[in-house]
C-alpha positions in Angstrom: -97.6 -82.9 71.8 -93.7 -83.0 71.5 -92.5 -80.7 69.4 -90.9 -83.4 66.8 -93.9 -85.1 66.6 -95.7 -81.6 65.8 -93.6 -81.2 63.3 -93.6 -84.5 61.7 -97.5 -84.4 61.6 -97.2 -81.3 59.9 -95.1 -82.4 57.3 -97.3 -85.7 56.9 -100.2 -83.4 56.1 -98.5 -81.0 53.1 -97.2 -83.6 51.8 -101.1 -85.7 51.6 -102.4 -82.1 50.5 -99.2 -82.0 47.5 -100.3 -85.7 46.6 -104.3 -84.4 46.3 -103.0 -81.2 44.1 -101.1 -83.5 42.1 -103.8 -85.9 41.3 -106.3 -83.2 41.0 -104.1 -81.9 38.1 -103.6 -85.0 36.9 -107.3 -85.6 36.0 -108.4 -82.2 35.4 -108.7 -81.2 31.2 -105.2 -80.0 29.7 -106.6 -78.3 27.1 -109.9 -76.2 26.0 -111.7 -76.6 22.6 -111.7 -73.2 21.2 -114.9 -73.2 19.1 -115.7 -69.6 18.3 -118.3 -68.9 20.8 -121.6 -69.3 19.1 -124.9 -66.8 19.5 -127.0 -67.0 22.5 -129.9 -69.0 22.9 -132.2 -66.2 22.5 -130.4 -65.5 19.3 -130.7 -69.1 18.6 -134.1 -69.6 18.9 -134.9 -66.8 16.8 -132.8 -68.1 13.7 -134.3 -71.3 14.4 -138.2 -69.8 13.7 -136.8 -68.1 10.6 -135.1 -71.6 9.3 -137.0 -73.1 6.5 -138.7 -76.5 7.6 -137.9 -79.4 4.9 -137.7 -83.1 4.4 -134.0 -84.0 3.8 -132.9 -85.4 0.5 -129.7 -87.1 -0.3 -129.8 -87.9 -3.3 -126.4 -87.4 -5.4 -124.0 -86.8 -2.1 -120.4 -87.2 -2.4 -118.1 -86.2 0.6 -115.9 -85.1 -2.6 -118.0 -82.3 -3.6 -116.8 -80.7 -0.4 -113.2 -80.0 -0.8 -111.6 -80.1 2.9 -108.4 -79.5 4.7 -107.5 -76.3 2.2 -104.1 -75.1 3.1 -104.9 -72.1 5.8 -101.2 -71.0 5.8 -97.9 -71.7 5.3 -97.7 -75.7 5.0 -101.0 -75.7 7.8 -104.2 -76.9 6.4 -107.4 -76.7 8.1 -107.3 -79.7 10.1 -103.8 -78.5 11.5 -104.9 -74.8 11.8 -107.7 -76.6 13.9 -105.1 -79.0 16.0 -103.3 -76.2 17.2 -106.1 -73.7 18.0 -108.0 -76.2 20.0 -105.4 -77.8 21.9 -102.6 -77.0 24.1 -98.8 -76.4 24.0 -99.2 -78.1 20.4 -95.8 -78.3 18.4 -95.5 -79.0 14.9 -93.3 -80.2 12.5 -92.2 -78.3 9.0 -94.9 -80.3 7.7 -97.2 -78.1 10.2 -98.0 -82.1 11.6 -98.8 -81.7 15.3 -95.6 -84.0 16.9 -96.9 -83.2 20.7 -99.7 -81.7 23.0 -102.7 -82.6 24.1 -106.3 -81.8 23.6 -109.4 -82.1 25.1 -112.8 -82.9 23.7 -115.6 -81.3 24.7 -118.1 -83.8 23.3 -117.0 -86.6 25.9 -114.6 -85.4 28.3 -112.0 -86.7 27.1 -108.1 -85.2 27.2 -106.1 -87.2 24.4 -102.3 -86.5 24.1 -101.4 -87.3 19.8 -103.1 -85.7 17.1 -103.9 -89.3 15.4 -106.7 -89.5 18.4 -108.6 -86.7 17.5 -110.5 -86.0 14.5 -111.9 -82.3 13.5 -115.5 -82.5 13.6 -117.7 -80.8 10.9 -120.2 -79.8 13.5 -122.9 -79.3 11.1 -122.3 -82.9 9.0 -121.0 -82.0 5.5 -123.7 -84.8 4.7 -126.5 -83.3 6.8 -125.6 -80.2 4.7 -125.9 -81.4 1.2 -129.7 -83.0 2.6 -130.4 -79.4 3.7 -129.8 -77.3 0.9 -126.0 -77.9 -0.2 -126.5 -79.5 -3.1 -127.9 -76.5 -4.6 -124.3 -74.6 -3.7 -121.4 -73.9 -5.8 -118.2 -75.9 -4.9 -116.9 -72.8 -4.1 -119.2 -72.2 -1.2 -118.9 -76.0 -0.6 -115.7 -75.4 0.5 -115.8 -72.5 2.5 -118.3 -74.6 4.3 -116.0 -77.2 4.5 -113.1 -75.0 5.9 -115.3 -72.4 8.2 -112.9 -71.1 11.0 -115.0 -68.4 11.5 -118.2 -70.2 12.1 -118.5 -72.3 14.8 -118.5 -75.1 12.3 -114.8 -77.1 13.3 -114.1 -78.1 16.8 -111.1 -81.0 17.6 -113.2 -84.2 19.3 -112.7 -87.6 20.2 -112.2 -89.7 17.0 -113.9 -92.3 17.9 -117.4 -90.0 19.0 -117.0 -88.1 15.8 -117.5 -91.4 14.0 -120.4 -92.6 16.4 -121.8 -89.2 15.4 -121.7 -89.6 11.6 -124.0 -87.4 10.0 -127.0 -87.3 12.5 -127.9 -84.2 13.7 -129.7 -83.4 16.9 -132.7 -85.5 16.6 -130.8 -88.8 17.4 -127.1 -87.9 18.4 -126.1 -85.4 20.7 -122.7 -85.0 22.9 -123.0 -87.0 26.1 -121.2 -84.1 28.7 -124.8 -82.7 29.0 -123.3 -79.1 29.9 -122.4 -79.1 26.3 -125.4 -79.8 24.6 -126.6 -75.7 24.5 -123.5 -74.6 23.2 -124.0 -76.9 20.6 -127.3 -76.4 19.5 -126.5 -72.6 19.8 -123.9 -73.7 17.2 -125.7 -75.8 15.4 -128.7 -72.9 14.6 -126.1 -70.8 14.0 -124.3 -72.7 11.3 -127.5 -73.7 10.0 -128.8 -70.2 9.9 -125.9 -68.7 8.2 -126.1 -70.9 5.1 -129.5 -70.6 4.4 -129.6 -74.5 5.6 -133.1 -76.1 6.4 -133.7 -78.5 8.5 -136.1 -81.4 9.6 -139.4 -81.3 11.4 -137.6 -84.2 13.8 -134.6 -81.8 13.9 -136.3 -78.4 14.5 -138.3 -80.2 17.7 -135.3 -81.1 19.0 -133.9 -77.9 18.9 -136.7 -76.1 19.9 -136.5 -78.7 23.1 -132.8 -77.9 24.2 -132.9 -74.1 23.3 -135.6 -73.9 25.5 -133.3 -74.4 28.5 -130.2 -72.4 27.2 
């Protein structure tokens, strides 16, 4: 092969092979929910036998009696302190208001790039909560509920699958990237655990199900 043609051919192929990284990086997530890592699944399932087994009652709930979005720090309350811990190269205003970045929501898949696309998910339904034991709580420990960064408790998701997830808990609503779902029962338990919460027969089954493979 002529030497011009041996080059040109090579420079036909890097720049195809640029083109493919580009795209590549294009699609792939630019950011990484950073929900503190819950227990393991053997962990799990051993809160889960020690959780007490209850039918849910609702009666009296009030999102209200949950005080949310507490200032963290500075002007940075918990739904910013979550915006910026969850997604990447976030900037903020003096308002602590998240003006650029991008974030990507485990749940779905999904990358988003402005903050009014993502909502802050109470992993453990404030709702579901108050049916599993809340409503016997002080407001006090309402709201540490409400605000737990410690827990894996917040995570930054899709607004519009935090909505289609309402207050349902495992039973009928889990995320749809499948390699999520034992992170998030782990989670879940965990949450659960911690707060003395009880939960569902329907509930406990499905737990026990998906633990069983985590």
């Amino acid at each position: 092969m002529p030497r011009f043609y041996a080059r040109r051919r090579l420079s036909i192929v890097a720049a195809f092979s640029a083109l493919i990284a580009s795209v590549a990086l294009f699609n792939a997530p630019t950011a990484s929910a950073a929900l503190p890592t819950p227990v393991s699944g053997a962990t799990a399932r051993s809160y889960l036998a020690q959780l007490t087994v209850a039918t849910e009652d609702r009666t009296g709930y009030n999102r209200d009696l949950f005080p949310h979005w507490i200032t963290i720090s500075g002007t940075c309350n918990t739904r910013e302190t979550v915006l910026k811990r969850d997604g990447s190269n976030v900037v903020t205003d003096s308002s602590c208001y998240a003006t650029s970045g991008s974030w990507y929501s485990p749940y779905d898949g999904a990358t988003w790039y402005a903050a009014s696309d993502v909502d802050i998910d109470h992993l453990v339904p404030l709702a579901e909560a108050w049916d599993s034991g809340a409503d016997n709580w002080t407001t006090s420990k309402r709201q540490s509920f409400a605000n737990d960064l410690t827990r894996p408790q917040l995570l930054a998701v899709t607004d519009d699958v935090n909505q289609s997830k309402g207050d349902q808990d495992p039973a009928t609503w889990m995320p749809s990237r499948t390699t999520y779902r034992c992170t998030y029962v782990r989670a879940w338990v965990q949450v659960k655990y911690y707060y003395g919460l009880s939960v569902d027969s329907a509930e406990k089954s499905a737990l026990t199900s998906y633990l069983a493979s985590c």
